[in-house]
C-alpha positions as CSV (number, residue, x, y, z in Angstrom):
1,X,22.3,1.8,10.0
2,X,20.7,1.8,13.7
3,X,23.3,1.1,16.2
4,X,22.1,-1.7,18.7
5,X,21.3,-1.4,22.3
6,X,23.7,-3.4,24.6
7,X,25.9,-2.1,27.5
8,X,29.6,-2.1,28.4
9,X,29.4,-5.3,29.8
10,X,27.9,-6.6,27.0
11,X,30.0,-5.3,24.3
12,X,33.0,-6.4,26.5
13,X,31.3,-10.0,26.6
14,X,30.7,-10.1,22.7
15,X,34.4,-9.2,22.1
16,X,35.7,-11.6,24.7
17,X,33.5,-14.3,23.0
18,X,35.4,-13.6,19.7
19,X,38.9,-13.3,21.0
20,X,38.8,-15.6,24.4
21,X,40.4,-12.1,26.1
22,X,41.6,-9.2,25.9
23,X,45.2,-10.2,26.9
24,X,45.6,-10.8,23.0
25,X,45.5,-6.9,22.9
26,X,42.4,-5.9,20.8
27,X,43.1,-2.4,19.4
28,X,40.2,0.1,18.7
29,X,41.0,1.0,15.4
30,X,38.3,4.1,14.9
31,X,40.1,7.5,15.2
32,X,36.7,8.8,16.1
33,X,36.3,7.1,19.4
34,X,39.6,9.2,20.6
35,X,38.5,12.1,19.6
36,X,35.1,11.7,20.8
37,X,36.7,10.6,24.0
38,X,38.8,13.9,23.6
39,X,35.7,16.2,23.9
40,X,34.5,14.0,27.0
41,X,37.8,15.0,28.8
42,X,37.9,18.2,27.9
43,X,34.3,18.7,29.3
44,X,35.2,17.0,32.3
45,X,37.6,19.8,33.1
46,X,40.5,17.0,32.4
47,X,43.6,17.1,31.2
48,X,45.9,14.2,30.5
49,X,47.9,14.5,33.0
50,X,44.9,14.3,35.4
51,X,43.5,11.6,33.3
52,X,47.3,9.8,33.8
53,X,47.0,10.5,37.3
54,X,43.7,8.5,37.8
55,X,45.1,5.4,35.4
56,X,48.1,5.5,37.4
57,X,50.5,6.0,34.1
58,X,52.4,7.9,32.8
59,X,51.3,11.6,30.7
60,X,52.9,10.5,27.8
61,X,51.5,7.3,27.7
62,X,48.6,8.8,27.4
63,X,49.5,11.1,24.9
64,X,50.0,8.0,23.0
65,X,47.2,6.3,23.5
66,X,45.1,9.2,22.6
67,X,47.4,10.2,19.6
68,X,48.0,7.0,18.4
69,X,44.1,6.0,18.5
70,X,45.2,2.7,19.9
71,X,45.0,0.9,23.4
72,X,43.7,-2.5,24.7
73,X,40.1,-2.9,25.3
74,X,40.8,-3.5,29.5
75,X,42.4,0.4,29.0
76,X,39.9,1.9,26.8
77,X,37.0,0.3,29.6
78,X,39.1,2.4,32.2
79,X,39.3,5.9,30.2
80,X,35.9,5.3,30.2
81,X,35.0,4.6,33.6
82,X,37.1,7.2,35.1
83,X,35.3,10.0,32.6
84,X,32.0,8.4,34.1
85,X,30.7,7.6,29.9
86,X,29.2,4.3,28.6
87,X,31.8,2.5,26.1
88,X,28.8,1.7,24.4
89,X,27.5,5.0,23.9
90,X,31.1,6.2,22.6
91,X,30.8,3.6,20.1
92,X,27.7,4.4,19.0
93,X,28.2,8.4,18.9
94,X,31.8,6.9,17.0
95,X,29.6,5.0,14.3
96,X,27.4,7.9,13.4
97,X,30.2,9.5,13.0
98,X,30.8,11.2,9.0
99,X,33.6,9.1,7.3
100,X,33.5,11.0,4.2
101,X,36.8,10.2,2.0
102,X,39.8,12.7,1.7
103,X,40.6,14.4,-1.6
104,X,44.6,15.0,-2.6
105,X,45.6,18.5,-3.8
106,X,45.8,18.4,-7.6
107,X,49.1,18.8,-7.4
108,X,49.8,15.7,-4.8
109,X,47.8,13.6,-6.9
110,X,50.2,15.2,-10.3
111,X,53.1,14.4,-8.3
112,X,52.1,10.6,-7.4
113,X,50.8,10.1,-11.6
114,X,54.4,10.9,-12.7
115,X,55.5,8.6,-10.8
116,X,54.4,5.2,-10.5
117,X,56.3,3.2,-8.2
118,X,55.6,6.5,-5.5
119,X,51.6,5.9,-5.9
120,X,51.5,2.3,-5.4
121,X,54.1,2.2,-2.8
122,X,51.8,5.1,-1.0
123,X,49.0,2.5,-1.2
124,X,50.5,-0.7,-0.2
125,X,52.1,1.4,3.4
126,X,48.1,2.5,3.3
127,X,46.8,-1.5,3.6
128,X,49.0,-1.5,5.9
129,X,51.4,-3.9,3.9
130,X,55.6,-4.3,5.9
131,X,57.7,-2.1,4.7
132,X,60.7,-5.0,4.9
133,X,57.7,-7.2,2.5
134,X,57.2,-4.3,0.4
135,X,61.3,-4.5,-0.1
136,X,61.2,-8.1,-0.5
137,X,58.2,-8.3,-2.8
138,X,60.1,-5.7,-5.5
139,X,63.0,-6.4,-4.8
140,X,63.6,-2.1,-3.8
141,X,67.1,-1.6,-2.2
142,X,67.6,0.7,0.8
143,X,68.1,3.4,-1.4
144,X,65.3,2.9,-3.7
145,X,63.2,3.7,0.2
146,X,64.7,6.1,1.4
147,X,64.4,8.1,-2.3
148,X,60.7,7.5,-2.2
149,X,60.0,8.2,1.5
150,X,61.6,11.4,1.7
151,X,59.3,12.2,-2.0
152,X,56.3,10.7,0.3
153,X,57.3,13.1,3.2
154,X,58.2,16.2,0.6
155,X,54.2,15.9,-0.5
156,X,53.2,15.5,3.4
157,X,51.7,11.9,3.2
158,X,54.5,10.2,5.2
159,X,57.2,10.8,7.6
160,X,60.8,9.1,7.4
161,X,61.8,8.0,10.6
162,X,65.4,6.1,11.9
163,X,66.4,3.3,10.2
164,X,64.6,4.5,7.4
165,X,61.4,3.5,8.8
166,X,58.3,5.0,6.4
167,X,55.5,6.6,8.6
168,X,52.3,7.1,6.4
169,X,50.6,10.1,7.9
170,X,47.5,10.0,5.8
171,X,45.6,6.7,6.8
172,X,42.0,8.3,6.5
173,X,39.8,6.8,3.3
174,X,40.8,8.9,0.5
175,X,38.8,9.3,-2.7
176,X,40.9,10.4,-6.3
177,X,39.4,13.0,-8.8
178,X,38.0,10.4,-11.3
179,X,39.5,13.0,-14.1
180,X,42.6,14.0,-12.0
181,X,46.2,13.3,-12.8
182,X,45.8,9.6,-11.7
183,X,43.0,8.4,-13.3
184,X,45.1,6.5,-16.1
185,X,47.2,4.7,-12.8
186,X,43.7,4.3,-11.4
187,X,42.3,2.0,-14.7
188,X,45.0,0.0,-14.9
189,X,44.9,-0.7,-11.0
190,X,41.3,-1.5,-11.3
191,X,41.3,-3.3,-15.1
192,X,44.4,-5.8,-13.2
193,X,41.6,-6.7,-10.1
194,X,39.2,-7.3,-12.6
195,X,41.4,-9.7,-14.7
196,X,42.6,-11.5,-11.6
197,X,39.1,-12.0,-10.0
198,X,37.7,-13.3,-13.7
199,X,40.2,-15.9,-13.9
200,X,40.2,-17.3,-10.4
201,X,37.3,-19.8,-9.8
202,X,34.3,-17.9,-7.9
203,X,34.9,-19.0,-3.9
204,X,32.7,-17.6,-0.8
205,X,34.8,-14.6,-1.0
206,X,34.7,-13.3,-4.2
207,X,33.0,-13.3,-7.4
208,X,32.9,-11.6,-10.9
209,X,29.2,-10.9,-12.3
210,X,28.3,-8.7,-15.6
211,X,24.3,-7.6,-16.6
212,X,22.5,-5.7,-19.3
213,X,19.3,-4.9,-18.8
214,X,16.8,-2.4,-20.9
215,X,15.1,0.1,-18.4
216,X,13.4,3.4,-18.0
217,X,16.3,6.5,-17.1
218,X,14.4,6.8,-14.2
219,X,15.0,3.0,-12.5
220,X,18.9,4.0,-13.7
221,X,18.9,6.5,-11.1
222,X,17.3,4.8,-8.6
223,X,19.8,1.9,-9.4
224,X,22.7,4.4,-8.9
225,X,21.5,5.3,-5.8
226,X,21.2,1.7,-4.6
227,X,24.5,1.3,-5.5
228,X,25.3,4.7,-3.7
229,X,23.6,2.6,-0.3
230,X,25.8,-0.3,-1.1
231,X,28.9,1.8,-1.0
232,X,28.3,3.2,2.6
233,X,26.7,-0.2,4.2
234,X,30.4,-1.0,3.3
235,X,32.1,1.6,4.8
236,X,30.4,1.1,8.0
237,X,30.6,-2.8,8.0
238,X,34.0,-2.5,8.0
239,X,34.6,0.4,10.3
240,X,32.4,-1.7,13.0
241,X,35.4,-4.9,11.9
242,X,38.1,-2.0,12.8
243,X,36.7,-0.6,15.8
244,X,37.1,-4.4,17.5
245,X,39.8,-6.2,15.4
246,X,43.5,-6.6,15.4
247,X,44.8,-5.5,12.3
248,X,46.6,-8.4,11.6
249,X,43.0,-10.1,11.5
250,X,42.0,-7.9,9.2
251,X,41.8,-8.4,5.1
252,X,41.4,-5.8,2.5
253,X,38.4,-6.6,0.1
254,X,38.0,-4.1,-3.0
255,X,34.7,-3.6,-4.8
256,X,35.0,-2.5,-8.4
257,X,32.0,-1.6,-10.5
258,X,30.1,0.5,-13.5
259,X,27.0,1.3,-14.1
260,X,25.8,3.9,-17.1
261,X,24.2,3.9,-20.4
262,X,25.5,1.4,-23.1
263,X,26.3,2.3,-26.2
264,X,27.4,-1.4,-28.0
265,X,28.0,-0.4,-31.3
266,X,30.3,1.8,-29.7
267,X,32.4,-0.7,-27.5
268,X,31.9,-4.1,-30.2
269,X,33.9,-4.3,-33.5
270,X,32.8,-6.8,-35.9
271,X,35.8,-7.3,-38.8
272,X,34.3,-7.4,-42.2
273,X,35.3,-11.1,-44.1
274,X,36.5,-8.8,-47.1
């Protein structure tokens, strides 16, 4: 995808036209902007306490900024202009930036199929879903949070913070062995989106299609890779909707999909009459 030409101004206009200002606090979501901005200081000579200096705040604010991959648009304008860098050119060096998925250890992945209600907690603190919605949803006692926050914390995905606040320290995408330990977790996760997509009416934001076509091997391949293009064009539409949205804007869509070979006879059973 071929990053567009516009300037700082004019990225700053396009997000003020969507928001009305930044006084609602956009938040640049992309980790890769900070740590491209990282480089920038350090080849400036910079530290953060000179960068601090310059912004007239504090060192560990930021330290916060830069750790926490999150400031207002207004602040991120001024790390910029004080390191003498286009925004736009950040964003653009930000977007051709790999994204390639995580893998688990086996045995992280072993540890979260054994149990459950660890995996899919782990995922819904991912979204990011509350952790007091989380509580109400299932009805999990203080307990029942602490217990699975310190096992999130034992495998290194999470840290448990006072008042029993759950940090998730893994927020990068993460991909799962498709013959790992969680693959069964995995089918049942994807078989439920299926079933509740198929028996919701289509809308303008979802839709449930199925296909069988006779082709040469060859147009298979070149279907799969297709499907391969798909999958990143996604990936980077929505890390453009991350790099200038407030999370709480933000919804999580889930593509789920297969394409091989079919064998009918052996996925059909016809009952004899006998």
């Amino acid at each position: 995808m071929q990053p567009a030409n516009f300037s700082c101004n004019q990225l700053r206009a396009s997000i003020k036209n969507r928001y009305q200002d930044d006084q609602f606090g956009i938040r640049i979501m992309r980790g890769d902007t900070f740590r491209i901005l990282q480089g920038v200081l350090k080849a400036r000579g910079m530290t953060y306490a000179d960068l601090a200096r310059r912004m007239d705040i504090s060192e560990p604010t930021v330290k916060r900024i830069f750790a926490g991959h999150d400031c207002k648009m207004s602040r991120l304008l001024e790390i910029c202009d004080i390191l003498e860098v286009p925004l736009a050119d950040v964003v653009h060096r930000a977007a051709r930036t790999s994204a390639e998925a995580s893998v688990l250890p086996v045995a992280t992945e072993a540890r979260l199929a054994a149990d459950r209600s660890l995996f899919y907690l782990f995922i819904l603190l991912r979204e990011p879903i509350a952790q007091k919605e989380i509580e109400r949803r299932f009805d999990l006692s203080e307990d029942d949070m602490f217990r699975m926050g310190r096992a999130l914390e034992a495998l290194g995905l999470a840290e448990v913070h006072p008042g029993n606040q759950i940090k998730i320290l893994r927020k990068e995408p993460l991909r799962f062995r498709p013959d790992g330990p969680l693959i069964q977790l995995l089918k049942e996760i994807n078989t439920r989106f299926l079933g509740q997509v198929i028996a919701n009416p289509e809308s303008n934001q979802s839709m449930f299609f199925t296909l069988s076509r006779r082709m040469l091997p060859d147009t298979g391949a070149f279907i799969l890779r297709e499907i391969e293009t798909l999958k990143e064009t996604i990936a980077e539409l929505a890390r453009q909707d991350q790099l200038v949205s407030r999370e709480e804007d933000l919804t999580t869509f889930k593509l789920t999909g297969a394409f091989a070979p079919v064998s009918f006879p052996d996925i059909l059973t016809i009952e004899p009459g006998r």
